[in-house]
C-alpha positions as CSV (number, residue, x, y, z in Angstrom):
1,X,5.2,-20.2,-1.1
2,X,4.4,-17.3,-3.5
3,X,5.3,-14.4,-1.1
4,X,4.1,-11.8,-3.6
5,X,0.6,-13.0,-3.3
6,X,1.0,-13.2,0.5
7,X,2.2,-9.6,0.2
8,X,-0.5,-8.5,-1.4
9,X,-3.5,-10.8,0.7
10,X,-1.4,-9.3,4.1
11,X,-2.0,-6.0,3.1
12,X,-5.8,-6.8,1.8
13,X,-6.0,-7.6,5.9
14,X,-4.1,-4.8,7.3
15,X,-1.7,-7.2,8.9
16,X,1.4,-5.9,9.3
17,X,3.1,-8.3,11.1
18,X,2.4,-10.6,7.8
19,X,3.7,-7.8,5.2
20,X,6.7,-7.3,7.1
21,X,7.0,-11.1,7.0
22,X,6.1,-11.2,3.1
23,X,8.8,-9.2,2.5
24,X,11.5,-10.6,4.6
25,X,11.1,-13.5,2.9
26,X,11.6,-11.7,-0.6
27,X,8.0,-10.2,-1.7
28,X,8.5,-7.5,-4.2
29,X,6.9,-4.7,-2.5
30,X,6.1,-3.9,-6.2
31,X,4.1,-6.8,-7.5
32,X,0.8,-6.4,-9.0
33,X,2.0,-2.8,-9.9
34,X,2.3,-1.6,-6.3
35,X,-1.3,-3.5,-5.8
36,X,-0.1,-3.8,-2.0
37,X,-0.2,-0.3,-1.5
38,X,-3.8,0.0,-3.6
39,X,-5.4,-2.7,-1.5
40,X,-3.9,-0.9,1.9
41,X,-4.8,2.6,0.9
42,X,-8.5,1.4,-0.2
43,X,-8.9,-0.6,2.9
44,X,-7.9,2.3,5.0
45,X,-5.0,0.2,7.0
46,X,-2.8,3.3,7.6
47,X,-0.1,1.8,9.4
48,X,0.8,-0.7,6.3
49,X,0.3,2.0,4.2
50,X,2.9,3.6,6.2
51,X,5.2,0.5,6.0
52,X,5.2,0.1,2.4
53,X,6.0,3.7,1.5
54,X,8.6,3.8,4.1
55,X,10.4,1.0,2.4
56,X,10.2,1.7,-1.1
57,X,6.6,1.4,-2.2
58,X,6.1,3.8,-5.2
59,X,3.5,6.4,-4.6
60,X,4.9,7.9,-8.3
61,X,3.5,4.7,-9.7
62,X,0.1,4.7,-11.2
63,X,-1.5,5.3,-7.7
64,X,-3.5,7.7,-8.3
65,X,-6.5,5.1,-8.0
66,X,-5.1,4.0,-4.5
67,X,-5.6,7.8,-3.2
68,X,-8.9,8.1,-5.2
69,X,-9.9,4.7,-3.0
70,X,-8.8,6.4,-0.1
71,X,-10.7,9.1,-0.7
72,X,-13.7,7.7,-1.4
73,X,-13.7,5.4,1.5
74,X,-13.2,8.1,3.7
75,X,-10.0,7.5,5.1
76,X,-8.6,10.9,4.5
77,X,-5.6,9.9,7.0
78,X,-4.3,7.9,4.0
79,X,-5.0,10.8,1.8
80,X,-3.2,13.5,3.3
81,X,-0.5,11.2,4.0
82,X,0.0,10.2,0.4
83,X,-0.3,14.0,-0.8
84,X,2.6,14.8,1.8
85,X,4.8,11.7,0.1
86,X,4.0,13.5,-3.0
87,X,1.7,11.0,-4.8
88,X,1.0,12.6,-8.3
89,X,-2.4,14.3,-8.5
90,X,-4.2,14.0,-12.3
């Protein structure tokens, strides 16, 4: 099973239960350079969004086109959370 790519569909679908799963079973919560976190911000699934950053996902990364999703999308939630975690602004 290639748990990075579950990782990364999970968080495509705003299931949690399945990251938290992905990750148990040893998905780097960093694959596809934090594209978990991209895919969860853009989507608007707060409460993964939540879950990665609480255990380790990089909002320093290149994530700046995550908040731009969230922005766009409207799910300014996500943005205001990522601003208080400190995501880099260009």
């Amino acid at each position: 099973m290639d748990w990075n790519r579950f990782l990364l569909i999970a968080a495509n679908n705003g299931n949690l239960a399945m990251v938290d799963e992905a990750i148990l079973r040893g998905a780097d919560i960093h694959t596809h350079d934090d594209g978990p976190l991209g895919v969860a911000c853009h989507k608007g699934h707060f409460e993964v969004v939540v879950y990665l950053v609480e255990n380790g996902a990089n909002v320093h990364a290149d994530n700046y086109d995550a908040l731009m999703a969230a922005y766009y999308a409207g799910h300014f939630r996500i943005v205001n959370y990522l601003i208080k975690q400190g995501i880099t602004i260009h």
